[in-house]
C-alpha positions, 0 to 999 in steps of 0.5 A: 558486624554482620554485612547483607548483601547479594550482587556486585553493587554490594561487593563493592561495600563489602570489599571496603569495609574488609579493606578498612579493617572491621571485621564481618563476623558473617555474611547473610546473601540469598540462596544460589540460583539459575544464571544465564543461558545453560541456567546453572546454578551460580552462587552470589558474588559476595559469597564468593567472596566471603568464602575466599576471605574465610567469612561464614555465610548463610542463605536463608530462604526465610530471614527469620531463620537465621536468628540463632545463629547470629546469637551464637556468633555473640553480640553483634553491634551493628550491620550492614544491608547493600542491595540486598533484595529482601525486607529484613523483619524487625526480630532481625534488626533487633538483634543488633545494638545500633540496629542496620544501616542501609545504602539506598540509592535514591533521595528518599523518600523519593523512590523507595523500592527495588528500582530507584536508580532506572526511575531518576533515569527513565523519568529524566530527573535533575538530580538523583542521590544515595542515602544512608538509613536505619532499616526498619520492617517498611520498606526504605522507610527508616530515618536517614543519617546522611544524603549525597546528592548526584546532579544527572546531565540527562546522559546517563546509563544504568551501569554507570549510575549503578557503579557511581551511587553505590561507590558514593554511598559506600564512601559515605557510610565509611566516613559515618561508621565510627560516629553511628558506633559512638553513638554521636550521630542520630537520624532524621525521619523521612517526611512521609508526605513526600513518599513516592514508590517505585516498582520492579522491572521485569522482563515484559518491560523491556519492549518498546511501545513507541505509539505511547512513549515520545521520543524523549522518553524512549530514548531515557528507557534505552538508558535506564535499561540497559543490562536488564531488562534491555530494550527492545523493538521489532524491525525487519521481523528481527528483535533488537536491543537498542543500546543507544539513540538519540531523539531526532525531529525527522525520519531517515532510515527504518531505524528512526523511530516513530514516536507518539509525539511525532518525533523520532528514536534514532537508533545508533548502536543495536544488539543484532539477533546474532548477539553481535553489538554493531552500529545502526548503518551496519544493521542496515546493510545486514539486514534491511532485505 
């Protein structure tokens, strides 16, 4: 079993399946790179862990490139792909007797792409969900094994969503693995016309535009974004990072946001520019000259 993966969310699978004793012939991750404000250059946290537990690793810039040498670790019947970040081209996937199994969180074919978790959020859906395919070359587009289905109460956060889809789907694969690796189970295909994509989020997307966002949407965007790409907003001639907020129908500080559909953000809690975490009264009273 080779496992692919890159950040935390993929950690967690990983330490599962060490845990439950199979046996990660390697691990495939992308290469080091720049963290944080010094920029240093840091290596992904499944590798720290691989090397920790003696596993090999390799780092390929280009996927295709490390085709010989998985055959030289011998046949390999399966792998594992968690939030990797990388299309896997079909020479790779080839290479394994039952192919690649992927945790996606999203209900796909809702939502294939690099952002399906802030999507449910930011589109203040009804429910979300994990799903366990084949990988195939398309994006999220192979056959699905097995879909858990997550109700959303509309109050959710990034992180929380994160931790909880990514546990739930590594549940899930656990419970399917010895069924793919006899061979008792066969995907579905995705019905294609259900397709819906979403895109990357980068950093010009953290700034809040509250003259075309209602306050209902600005205030599921503070959720989806916390941890990146962070929302953000202008007040005071200071830059702010809404951490929470609620919608409100009238305006009593500077902190209660004008929105298009003449509703009001109202922020609760906000990173200063100091970097400091405090509530929207303690922002005032610091800042409000």
């Amino acid at each position: 079993m080779i496992f692919f993966g890159t950040d935390s969310h993929s950690l967690i699978t990983l330490q599962s399946l060490v845990d439950a004793g199979y046996k990660i012939t390697a691990v495939v991750t992308k290469p080091d790179s720049k963290q944080g404000r010094g920029q240093k250059i840091t290596p992904p946290d499944v590798k720290k862990f691989a090397i920790n537990h003696n596993i090999p690793v390799f780092q390929p810039t280009k996927i295709s490139d490390i085709n010989e040498d998985i055959k030289r670790l011998g046949d390999q019947r399966i792998g594992i792909l968690v939030s990797f970040g990388k299309l896997i081209p079909e020479s790779t996937i080839d290479l394994f007797e039952f192919g690649i199994i992927n945790i996606h969180p999203s209900l796909l074919p809702i939502y294939r792409g690099p952002s399906p978790i802030e999507s449910a959020i930011k589109n203040n859906d009804s429910q979300t969900g994990v799903s366990i395919m084949k990988l195939t070359s398309g994006m999220d587009s192979g056959p699905i094994l097995n879909q858990t289905i997550y109700k959303l109460s509309g109050k959710e956060t990034r992180p929380e969503m994160y931790e909880t889809l990514f546990k739930a789907g590594t549940t899930a694969l656990l419970e399917l693995l010895p069924s793919i690796l006899n061979n008792s189970i066969q995907p579905t295909p995705q019905n294609e016309s259900e397709v819906t994509y979403c895109k990357i989020i980068n950093k010009e997307d953290a700034w809040l535009r509250p003259e075309t966002t209602t306050a209902s949407q600005a205030e599921c965007l503070v959720r989806a974004y916390i941890g990146f790409p962070k929302t953000k907003i202008s007040i005071f001639n200071n830059d702010i990072i809404i951490t929470k907020a609620h919608v409100s129908n009238e305006k009593i500080t500077a902190l209660d946001i004008d929105c298009k559909d003449k509703n009001y953000l109202s922020i609760d809690e906000l990173i200063a520019p100091s970097g400091r975490t405090m509530s929207a009264k303690d922002f005032l009273n610091g800042y409000n000259h």
